[in-house]
C-alpha positions in Angstrom: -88.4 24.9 89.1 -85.5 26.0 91.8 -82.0 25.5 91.1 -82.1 22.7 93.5 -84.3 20.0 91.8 -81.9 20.7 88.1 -79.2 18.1 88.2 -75.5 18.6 87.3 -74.1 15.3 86.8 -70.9 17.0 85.4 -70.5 19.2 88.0 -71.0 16.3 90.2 -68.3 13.6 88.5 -66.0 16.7 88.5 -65.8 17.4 92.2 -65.6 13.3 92.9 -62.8 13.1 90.8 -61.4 16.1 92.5 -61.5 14.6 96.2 -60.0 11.3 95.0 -57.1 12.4 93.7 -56.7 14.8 96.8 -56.7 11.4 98.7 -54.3 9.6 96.4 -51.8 12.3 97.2 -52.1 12.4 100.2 -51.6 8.8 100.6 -48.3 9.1 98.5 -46.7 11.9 100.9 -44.7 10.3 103.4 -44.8 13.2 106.1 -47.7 16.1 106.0 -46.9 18.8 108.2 -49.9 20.9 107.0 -53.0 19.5 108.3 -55.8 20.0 105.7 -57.9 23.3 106.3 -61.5 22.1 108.8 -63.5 24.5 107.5 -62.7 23.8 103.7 -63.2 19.8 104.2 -66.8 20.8 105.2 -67.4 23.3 102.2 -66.6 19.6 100.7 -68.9 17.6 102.2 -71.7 20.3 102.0 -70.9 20.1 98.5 -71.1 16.7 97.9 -74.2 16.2 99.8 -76.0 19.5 97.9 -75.4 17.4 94.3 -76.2 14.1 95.9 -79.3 14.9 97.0 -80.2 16.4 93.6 -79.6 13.6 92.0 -81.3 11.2 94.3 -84.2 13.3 94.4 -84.5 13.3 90.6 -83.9 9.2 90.1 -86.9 9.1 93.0 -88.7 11.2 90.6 -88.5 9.2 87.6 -88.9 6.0 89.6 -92.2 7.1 91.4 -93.9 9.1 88.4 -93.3 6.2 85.3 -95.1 3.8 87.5 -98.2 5.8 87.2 -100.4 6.4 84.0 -101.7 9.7 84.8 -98.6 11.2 84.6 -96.6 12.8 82.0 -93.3 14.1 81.7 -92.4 17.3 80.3 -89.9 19.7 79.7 -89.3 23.4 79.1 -87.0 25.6 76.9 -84.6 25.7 79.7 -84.1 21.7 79.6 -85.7 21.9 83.0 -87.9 18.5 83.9 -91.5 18.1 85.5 -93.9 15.4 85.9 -97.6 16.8 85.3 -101.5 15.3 85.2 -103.2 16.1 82.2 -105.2 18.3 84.5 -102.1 20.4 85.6 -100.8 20.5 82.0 -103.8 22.3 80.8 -102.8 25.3 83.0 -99.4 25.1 82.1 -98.0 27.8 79.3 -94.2 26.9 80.4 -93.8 23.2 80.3 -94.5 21.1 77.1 -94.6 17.2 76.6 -91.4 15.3 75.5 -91.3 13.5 73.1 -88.0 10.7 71.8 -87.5 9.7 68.7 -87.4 5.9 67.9 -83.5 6.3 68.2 -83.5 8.1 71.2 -85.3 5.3 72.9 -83.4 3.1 71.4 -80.3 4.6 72.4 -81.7 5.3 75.9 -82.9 1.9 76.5 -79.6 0.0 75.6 -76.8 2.3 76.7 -78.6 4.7 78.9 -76.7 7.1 80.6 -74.1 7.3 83.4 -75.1 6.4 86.7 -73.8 8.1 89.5 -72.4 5.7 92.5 -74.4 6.7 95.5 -72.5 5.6 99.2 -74.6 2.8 100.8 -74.2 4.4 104.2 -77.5 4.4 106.9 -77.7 7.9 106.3 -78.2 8.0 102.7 -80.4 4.8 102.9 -82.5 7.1 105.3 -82.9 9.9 102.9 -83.6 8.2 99.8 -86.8 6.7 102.5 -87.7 9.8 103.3 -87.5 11.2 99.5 -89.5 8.4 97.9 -92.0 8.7 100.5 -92.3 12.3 99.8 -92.8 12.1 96.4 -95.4 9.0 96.5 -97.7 10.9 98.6 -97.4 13.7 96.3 -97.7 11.7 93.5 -100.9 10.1 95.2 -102.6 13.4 96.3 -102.2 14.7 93.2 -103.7 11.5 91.3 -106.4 12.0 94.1 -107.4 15.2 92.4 -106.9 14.3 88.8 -108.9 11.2 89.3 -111.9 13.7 91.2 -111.9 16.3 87.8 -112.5 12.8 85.6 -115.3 12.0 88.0 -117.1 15.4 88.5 -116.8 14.8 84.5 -118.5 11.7 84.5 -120.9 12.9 86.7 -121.6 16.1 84.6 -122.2 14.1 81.5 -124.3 11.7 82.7 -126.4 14.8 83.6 -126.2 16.5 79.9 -127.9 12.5 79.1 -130.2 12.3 81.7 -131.5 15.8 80.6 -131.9 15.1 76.4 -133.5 11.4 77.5 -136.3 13.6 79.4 -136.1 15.5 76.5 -136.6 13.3 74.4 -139.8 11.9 76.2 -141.0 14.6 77.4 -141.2 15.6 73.5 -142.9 12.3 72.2 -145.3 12.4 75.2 -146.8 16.1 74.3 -146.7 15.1 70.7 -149.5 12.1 71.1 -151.5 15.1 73.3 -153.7 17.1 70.6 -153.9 21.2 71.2 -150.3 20.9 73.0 -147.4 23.3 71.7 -143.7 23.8 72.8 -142.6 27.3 73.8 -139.6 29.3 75.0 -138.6 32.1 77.2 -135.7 34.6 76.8 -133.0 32.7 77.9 -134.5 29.4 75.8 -136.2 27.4 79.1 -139.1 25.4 77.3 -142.0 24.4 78.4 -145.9 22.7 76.5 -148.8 24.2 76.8 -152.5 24.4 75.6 -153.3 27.6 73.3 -155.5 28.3 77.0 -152.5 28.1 79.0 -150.1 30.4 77.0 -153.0 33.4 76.9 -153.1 33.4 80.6 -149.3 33.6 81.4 -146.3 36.0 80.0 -142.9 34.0 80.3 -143.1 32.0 77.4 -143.4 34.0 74.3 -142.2 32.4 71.4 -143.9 28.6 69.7 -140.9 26.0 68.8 -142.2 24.9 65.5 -141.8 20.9 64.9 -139.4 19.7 62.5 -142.3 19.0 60.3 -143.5 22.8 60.2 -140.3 24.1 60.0 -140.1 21.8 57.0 -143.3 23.0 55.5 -142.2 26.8 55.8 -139.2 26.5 54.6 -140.8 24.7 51.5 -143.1 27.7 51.3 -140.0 29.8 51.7 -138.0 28.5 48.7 -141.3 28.3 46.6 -142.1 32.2 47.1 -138.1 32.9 46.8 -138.6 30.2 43.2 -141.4 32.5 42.1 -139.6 36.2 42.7 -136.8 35.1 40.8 -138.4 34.6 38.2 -140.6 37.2 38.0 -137.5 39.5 38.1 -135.9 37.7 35.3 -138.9 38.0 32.8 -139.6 41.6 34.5 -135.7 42.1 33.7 -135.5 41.2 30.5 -138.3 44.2 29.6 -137.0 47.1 31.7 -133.1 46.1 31.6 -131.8 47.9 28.2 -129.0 45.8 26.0 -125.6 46.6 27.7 -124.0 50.2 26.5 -120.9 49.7 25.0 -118.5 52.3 23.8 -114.8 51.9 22.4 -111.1 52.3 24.1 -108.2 53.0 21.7 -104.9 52.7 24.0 -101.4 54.3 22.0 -98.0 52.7 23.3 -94.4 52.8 21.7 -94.0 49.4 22.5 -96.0 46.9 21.0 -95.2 44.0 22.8 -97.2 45.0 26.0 -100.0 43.8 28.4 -103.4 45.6 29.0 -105.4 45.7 32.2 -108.8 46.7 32.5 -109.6 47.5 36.5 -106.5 44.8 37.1 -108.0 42.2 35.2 -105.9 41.2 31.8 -108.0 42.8 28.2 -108.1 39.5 26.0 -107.3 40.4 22.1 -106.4 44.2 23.0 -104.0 45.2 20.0 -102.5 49.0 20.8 -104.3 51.3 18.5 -106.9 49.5 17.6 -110.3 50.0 19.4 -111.5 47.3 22.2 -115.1 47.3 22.9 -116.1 48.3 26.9 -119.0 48.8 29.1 -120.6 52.3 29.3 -118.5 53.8 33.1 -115.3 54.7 34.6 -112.4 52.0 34.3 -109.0 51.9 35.5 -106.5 51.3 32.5 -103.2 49.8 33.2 -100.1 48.5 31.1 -97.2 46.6 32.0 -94.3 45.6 30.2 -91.4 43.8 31.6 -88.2 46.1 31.4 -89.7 49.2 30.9 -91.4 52.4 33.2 -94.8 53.2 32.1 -95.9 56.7 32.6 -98.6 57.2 33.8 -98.5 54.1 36.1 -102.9 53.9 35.3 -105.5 56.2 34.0 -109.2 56.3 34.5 -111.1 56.2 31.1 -114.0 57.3 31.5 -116.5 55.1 28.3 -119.5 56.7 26.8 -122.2 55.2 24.8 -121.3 54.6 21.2 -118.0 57.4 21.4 -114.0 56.6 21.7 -112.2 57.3 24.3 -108.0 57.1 23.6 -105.2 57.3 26.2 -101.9 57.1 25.7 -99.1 55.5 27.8 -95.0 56.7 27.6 -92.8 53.2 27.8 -89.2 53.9 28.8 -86.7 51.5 29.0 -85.3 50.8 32.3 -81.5 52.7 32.2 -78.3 51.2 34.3 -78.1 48.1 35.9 -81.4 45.3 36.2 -81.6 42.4 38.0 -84.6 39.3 36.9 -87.0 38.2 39.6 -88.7 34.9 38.5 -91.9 34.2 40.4 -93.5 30.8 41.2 -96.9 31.3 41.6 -99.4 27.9 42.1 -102.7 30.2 40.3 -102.4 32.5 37.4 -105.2 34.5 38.0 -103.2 35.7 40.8 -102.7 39.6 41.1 -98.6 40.8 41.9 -97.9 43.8 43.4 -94.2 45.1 43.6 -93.8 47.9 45.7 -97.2 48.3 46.4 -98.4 49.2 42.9 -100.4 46.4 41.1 -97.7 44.6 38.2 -100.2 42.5 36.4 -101.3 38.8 37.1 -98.8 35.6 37.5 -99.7 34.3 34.1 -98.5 37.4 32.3 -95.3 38.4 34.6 -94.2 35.0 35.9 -90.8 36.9 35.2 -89.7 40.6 35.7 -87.0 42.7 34.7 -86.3 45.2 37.5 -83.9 48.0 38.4 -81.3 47.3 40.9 -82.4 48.3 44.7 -84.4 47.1 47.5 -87.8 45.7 46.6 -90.9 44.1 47.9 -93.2 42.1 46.4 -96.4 40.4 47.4 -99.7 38.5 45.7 -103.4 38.3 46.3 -106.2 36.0 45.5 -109.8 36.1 47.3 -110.4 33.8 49.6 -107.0 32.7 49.8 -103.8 33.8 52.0 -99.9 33.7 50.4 -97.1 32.5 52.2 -95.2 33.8 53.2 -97.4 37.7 52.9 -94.9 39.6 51.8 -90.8 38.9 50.2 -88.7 41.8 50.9 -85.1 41.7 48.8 -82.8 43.6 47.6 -81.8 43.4 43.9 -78.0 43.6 42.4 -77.3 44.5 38.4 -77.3 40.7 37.0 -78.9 39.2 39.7 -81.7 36.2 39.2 -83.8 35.7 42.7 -86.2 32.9 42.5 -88.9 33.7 44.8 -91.7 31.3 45.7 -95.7 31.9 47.2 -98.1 29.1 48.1 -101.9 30.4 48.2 -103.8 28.8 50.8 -107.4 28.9 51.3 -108.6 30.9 54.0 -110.8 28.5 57.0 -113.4 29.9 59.5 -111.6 30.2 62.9 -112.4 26.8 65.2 -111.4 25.7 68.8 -108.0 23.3 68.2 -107.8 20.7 70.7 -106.0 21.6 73.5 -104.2 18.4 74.1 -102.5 18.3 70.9 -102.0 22.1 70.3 -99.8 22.0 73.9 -97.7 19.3 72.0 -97.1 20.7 68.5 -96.1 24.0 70.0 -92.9 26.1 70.7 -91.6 29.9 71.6 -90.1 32.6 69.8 -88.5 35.4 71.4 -88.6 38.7 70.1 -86.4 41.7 71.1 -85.3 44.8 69.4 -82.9 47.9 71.0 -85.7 50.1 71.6 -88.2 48.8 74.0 -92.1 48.5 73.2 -92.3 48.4 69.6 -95.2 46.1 68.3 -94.9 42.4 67.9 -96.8 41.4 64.5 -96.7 37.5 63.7 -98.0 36.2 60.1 -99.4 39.6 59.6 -101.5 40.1 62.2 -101.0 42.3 65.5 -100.3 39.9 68.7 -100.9 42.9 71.3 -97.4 42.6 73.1 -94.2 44.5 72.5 -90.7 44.0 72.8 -89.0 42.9 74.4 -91.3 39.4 75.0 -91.0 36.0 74.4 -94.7 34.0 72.4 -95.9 31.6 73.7 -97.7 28.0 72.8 -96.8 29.2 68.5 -97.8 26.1 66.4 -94.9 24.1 64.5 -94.1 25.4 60.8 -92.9 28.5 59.2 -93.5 32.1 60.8 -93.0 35.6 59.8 -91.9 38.0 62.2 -92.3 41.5 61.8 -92.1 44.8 64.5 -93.7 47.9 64.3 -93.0 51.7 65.9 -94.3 55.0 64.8 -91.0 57.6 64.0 -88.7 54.3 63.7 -86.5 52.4 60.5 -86.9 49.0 61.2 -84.0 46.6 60.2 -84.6 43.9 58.8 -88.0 44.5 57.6 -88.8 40.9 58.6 -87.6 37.5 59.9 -88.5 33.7 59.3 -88.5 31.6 61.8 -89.5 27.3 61.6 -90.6 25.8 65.0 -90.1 22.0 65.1 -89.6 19.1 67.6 -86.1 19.4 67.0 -86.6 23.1 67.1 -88.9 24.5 70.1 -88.0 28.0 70.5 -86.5 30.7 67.9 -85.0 33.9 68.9 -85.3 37.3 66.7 -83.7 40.2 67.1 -84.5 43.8 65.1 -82.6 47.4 65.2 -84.3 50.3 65.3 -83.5 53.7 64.0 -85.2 56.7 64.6 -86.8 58.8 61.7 -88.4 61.5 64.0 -88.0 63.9 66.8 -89.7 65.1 69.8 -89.7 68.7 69.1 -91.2 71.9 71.0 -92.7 75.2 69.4 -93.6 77.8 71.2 -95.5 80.6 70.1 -96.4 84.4 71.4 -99.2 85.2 71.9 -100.3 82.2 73.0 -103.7 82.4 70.8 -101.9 82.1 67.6 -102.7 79.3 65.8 -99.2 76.6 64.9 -99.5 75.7 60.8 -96.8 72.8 60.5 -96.8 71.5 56.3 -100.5 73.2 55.7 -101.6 71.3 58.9 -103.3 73.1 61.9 -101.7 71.4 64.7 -102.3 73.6 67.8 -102.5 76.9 69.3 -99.5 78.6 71.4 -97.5 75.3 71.8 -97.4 72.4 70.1 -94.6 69.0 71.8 -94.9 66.3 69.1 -92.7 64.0 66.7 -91.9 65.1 63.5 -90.2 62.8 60.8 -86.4 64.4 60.0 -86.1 66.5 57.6 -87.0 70.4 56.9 -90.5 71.1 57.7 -92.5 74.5 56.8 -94.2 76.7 59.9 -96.2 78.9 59.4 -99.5 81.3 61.7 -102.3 82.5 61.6 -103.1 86.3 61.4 -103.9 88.7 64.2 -105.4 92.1 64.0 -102.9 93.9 66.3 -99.9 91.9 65.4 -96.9 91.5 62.9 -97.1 88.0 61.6 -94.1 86.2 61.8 -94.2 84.7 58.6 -93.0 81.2 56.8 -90.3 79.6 59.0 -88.4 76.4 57.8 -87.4 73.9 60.7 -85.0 71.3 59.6 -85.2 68.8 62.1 -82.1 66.4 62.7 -81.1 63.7 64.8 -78.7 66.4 66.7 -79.2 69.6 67.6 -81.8 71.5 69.3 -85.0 70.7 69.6 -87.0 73.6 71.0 -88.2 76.9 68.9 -89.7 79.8 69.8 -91.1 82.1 67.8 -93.1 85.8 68.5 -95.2 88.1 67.1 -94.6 91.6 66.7 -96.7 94.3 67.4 -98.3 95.6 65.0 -98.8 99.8 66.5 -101.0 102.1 64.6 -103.1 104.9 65.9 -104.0 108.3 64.5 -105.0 111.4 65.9 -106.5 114.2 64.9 -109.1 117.2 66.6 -112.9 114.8 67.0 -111.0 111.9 65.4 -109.1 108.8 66.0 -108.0 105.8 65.1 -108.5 102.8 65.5 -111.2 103.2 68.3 -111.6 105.3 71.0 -111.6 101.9 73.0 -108.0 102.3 72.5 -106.9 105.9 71.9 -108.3 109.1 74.0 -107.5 112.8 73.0 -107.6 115.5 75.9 -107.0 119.2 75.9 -105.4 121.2 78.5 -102.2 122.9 79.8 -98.8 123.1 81.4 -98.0 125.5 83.8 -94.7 123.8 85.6 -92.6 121.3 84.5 -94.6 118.2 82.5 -98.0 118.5 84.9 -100.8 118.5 82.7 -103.9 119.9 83.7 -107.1 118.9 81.4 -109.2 122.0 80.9 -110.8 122.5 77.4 -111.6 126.3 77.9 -107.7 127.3 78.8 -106.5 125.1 76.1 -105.4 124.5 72.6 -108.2 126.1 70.5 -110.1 124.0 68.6 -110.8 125.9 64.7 -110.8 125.3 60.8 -107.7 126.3 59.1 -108.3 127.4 55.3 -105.0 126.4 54.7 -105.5 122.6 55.8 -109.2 122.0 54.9 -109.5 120.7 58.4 -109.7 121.9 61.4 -106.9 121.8 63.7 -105.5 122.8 67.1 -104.3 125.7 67.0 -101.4 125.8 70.4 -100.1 128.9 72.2 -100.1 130.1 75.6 -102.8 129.1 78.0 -103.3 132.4 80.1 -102.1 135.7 78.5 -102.2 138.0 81.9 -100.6 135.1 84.0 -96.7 134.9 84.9 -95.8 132.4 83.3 -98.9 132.2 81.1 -98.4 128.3 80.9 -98.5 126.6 77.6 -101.0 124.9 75.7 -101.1 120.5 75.3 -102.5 117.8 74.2 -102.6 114.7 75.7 -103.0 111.3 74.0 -103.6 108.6 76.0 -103.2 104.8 74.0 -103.1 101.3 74.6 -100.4 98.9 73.5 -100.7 94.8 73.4 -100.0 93.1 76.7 -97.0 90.7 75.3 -96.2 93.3 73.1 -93.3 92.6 70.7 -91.8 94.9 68.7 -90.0 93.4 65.8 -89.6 97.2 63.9 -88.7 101.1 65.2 -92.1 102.8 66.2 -91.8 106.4 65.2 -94.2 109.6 66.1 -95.4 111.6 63.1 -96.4 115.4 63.9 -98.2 117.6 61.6 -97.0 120.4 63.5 -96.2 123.6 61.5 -95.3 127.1 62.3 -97.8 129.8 61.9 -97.2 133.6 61.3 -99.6 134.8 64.4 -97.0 136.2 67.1 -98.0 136.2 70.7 -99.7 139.5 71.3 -97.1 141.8 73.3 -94.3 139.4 73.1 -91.1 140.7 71.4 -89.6 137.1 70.6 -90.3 135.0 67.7 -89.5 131.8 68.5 -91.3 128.4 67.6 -90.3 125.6 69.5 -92.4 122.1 71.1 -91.6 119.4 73.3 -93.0 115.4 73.3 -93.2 114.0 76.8 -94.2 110.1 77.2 -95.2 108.0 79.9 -93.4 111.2 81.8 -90.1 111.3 80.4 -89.5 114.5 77.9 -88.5 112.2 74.6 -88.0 116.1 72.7 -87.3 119.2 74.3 -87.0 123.0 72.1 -87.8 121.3 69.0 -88.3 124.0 66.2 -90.9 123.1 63.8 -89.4 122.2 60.2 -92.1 123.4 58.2 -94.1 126.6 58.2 -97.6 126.3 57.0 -96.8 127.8 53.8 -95.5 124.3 53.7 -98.1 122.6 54.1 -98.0 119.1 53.0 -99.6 115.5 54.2 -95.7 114.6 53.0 -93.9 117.4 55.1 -94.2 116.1 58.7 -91.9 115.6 62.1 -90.6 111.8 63.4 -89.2 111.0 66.8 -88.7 107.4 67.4 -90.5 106.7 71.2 -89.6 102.5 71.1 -87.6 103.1 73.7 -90.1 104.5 75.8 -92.8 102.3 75.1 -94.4 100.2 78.0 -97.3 96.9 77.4 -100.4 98.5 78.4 -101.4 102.1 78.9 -99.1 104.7 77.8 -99.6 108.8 78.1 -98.3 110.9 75.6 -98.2 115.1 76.3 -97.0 117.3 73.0 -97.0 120.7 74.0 -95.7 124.4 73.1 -92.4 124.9 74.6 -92.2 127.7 77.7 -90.0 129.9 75.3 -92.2 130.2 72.3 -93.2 132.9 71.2 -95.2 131.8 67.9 -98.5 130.1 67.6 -98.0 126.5 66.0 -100.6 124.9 63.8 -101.3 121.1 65.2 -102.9 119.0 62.2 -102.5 115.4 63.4 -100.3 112.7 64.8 -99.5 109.1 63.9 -97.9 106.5 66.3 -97.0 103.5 64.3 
């Protein structure tokens, strides 16, 4: 409805008893030298005429509409007024009828309300014409169509009668007719035919028996049904063994307690004694008002003729209790405080709790409590009285329209986080905050809202919609109990572990509750696991982890052998003449012979050409590959088994030993002396040179060869990169 069909009859008295006494002063001034302002008389009159033509327009309204029947007048939660058909008020979710109490008419109909003085001036006679001839020609076309829908009603009833009257003949005709039959289609057309006619067609497949045969089957039906029964009771009582009963022997410290056997209460249990059970599993429960029971239940599991005992631990409650007395209509109705089953409302009509927050709800089959669920919080000498009625449950039917438009009202629902899910009586509605339901029935509702990773305060809200009471409003806060947090992982086909759980592989962007959380990865041949990492995850902070791992290096060489593969690792012999330019050629190399010494063979590294100036200088190059997104979390070191021999170069005065370790073409060890002579032999006794900082993802070359001023052949065992 627009702002200009709501009346203000306030606003309207106000601004009338503002321009009279602007008149009566002006009247009481003798001189006026100020002439009042053109433009703001005008904003006057447009005023005055705005709010007078409101309020005729609305009188017009009421005057044209009573007159007729078929219209009704109704109202909305904004006290806004409309006139609808029955028709129109079937599609209407906004307005609702109004309804007066006997006072209110009363009231209405002797005193009524303030009248507003309208001017009897041409012009406003002219208006009010042209309103009230506006409105009964709306008020007449829209009659027009209500009274067409009753008709096109009529019409399509008297049709529906006309039909089950041919029926109906059609039906008693056939019947007098020997060798007719009625039969149906698919989509339950009917039509009678000779046995003849319905061989020789295919549309009609299935016989309508007449209430007579279905009579006669059915008969049939119960007197076969009759007969199996009781053939599989005397059958039973032959094949079905006496029931197999065993014994349960339950030990408590407290005498004065309850027994439940699979939440049903054990009549005549006394503790220590034994109570006589069917053979099978059974869930054993005690409950004693005022005390802990450890375990909460345990499954005894009752043999043939044997005893089975279990014992239960009572502890008093310590510190401060609170009493909760229950009104419950049925007794064999089950209680459940904080989820976990507390017996049945005959036995614990009242219980002795700890102080805190509790909930507490009951079930009966076939029946629904109300409200579902009580949610309080307990103080140390506290009594709460809290009350459930149990009513049936009733197949869902169509309400009648008319009525449930009357005997409904709105509750509005909002919360400061957007989108969390509406639930009304228990059941989900499908909208979400913030949103106003619509066409709710009169009574008592519970209002509840839902969102994953949120604390929801208060739990839940009661609302009672009445006539005097059309619309509610509920409003929740929400806290957050999770974050959106990232974890990255290298190399991206690790596998995330988040609390034992495999959530994804390289990165995972999810919620997690707050609190500390344990991550942990897969293994990878190649690769240092990271190990266990702890997140604790906060409502500040940061919120994105990264986590790599290292490279797990390891290759070993030694003359025809290396590991891990030769997919990875290659061995070449050859030489240097100049500078680091290494020249593969397997007949000017290293020589390749057992050492008695060793046990192995080994390379055995001098000069390359004896008659040559320079003679150039044995090598041997090792070519490996590293992991693409290599990390590394730890030094890598080179391990030479590289010893000192007593075989002198023939002709060569000198005596010294010296080497040199080039990789990926940068010299990394230059005139290195051997440490150990091969009288010192040892798989312990070797040389390290840490080549990290050379290292490069990918292929890398590495070149150890005799040094251009040695003199002394050197023994080359093996080496190690790892």
């Amino acid at each position: 409805m627009s702002d200009k069909n709501k009346f203000n009859e306030d606003e309207l008295r106000r601004k009338i008893r503002e321009q009279l006494e602007r008149k009566h002063s002006e009247k009481q001034v003798k001189t006026n030298p100020n002439q009042p302002d053109a433009q703001e008389a005008t904003g006057n009159e447009e005023d005055e005429s705005y709010f007078l033509e409101i309020y005729v327009r609305r009188k017009l309204q009421e005057e044209v509409f009573s007159r007729h029947a078929e219209f009704i007048k109704c109202g909305n939660h904004l006290d806004q007024i409309k006139w609808l058909t029955p028709l129109e008020l079937e599609e209407e979710f906004e307005f609702f009828p109004l309804e007066y109490t006997f006072w209110e008419r009363f009231r209405k109909k002797f005193s009524g309300s303030k009248k507003a003085k309208v001017p009897d001036t041409p012009e406003i006679n002219k208006m009010i014409d042209e309103f009230r001839k506006e409105i009964e020609e709306d008020a007449e076309e829209r009659i027009k169509k209500y009274k067409t829908h009753l008709i096109e009603n009529k019409k399509q009833i008297q049709d529906d009668l006309e039909k089950k009257i041919f029926e109906e003949e059609q039906e008693r005709f056939y019947r007098s007719k020997k060798g007719y039959h009625k039969y149906k289609n698919h989509i339950n057309e009917t039509t009678w035919m000779t046995r003849e006619e319905f061989d020789h067609q295919d549309e009609f497949t299935d016989r309508v028996l007449t209430p007579m045969e279905k009579l006669q089957r059915r008969f049939v039906m119960a007197l076969v049904i009759i007969g199996i029964g009781v053939g599989v009771y005397f059958i039973s009582d032959f094949l079905t063994p006496e029931s197999q009963k065993g014994y349960l022997i339950v030990d408590l410290n407290v005498e004065n307690s309850s027994l439940y056997i699979n939440q049903n209460l054990a009549i005549g249990f006394t503790p220590g004694e034994p109570y006589v059970l069917d053979e099978g599993e059974h869930e054993i429960a005690v409950i004693s008002s005022g005390y802990t029971v450890e375990p909460s239940f345990q499954t005894a599991e009752i043999s043939v003729g044997d005893t089975t005992n279990v014992t239960f631990e009572m502890t008093e409650f310590a510190g401060n209790m609170g009493v909760v007395r229950l009104n419950i209509p049925f007794n064999d109705a089950t209680i459940f405080l904080d989820g976990k089953f507390k017996g049945t409302a005959q036995e614990s009509k009242i219980l002795v709790l700890e102080t805190g927050d509790h909930s507490l709800t009951v079930k009966k089959e076939n029946y629904i409590p109300v409200p579902q669920l009580h949610s309080f919080s307990l103080n140390a000498g506290d009594t709460i009285d809290l009350a459930f009625r149990l009513t049936p449950q009733k197949s869902k039917t169509t309400a009648n329209r008319a009525s449930s438009s009357i005997n409904v009202g709105l509750i509005e629902v909002s919360s400061n986080v957007r989108d969390a899910q509406i639930i009304l009586n228990g059941q989900k509605t499908g909208f979400a905050t913030d949103y106003i339901l619509q066409k709710i029935p009169f009574g008592q509702h519970i209002v509840r809202v839902e969102k994953e990773g949120y604390k929801i305060y208060p739990k839940e809200q009661v609302v009672k919609l009445s006539k005097d009471m059309r619309q509610a409003k509920v409003s929740f806060t929400m806290t957050s109990t999770s974050r959106l947090v990232t974890i990255n992982v290298l190399p991206k086909k690790a596998k995330i572990i988040i609390n034992g759980n495999e959530v994804a592989s390289g990165s995972f962007s999810g919620s997690l509750p707050l609190g500390k959380h344990i991550v942990t990865f897969n293994d990878l041949e190649g690769y240092q696991n990271p190990g266990e990492q702890v997140l604790d995850i906060k409502k500040e902070g940061g919120s994105k982890y990264e986590f790599k791992y290292g490279s797990d290096i390891f290759y070993e060489i030694k003359p025809g052998k290396v590991l891990p593969s030769p997919s990875v690792v290659s061995v070449s012999s050859g030489y240097i003449m100049n500078g680091i330019n290494f020249k593969v050629n397997s007949g000017n190399g290293p020589d390749f012979e057992a050492d008695e010494i060793i046990g192995e063979k080994v390379w055995n590294m001098g000069f390359a050409f004896q008659y040559k100036n320079p003679p150039g200088t044995d090598a041997v190059l090792i070519r490996f590959n590293t992991p693409s997104d290599m990390n590394i979390t730890k030094d890598v070191k080179l391990k030479l088994w590289l010893y000192e021999s007593k075989s002198k170069y023939p002709l060569v005065l000198g005596s010294r030993a010296e080497y040199r370790v080039i990789l990926n073409n940068v010299i990394i060890a230059n005139h290195v002396k051997p440490k150990f002579t091969m009288d010192q032999f040892s798989s312990s006794n070797y040389e390290e040179i840490s080549i990290s900082e050379h290292l490069r993802a990918g292929g890398n070359v590495l070149i150890i060869a005799v040094d251009t001023d040695n003199a002394v052949f050197l023994k080359f065992w093996k080496a190690e990169i790892r």
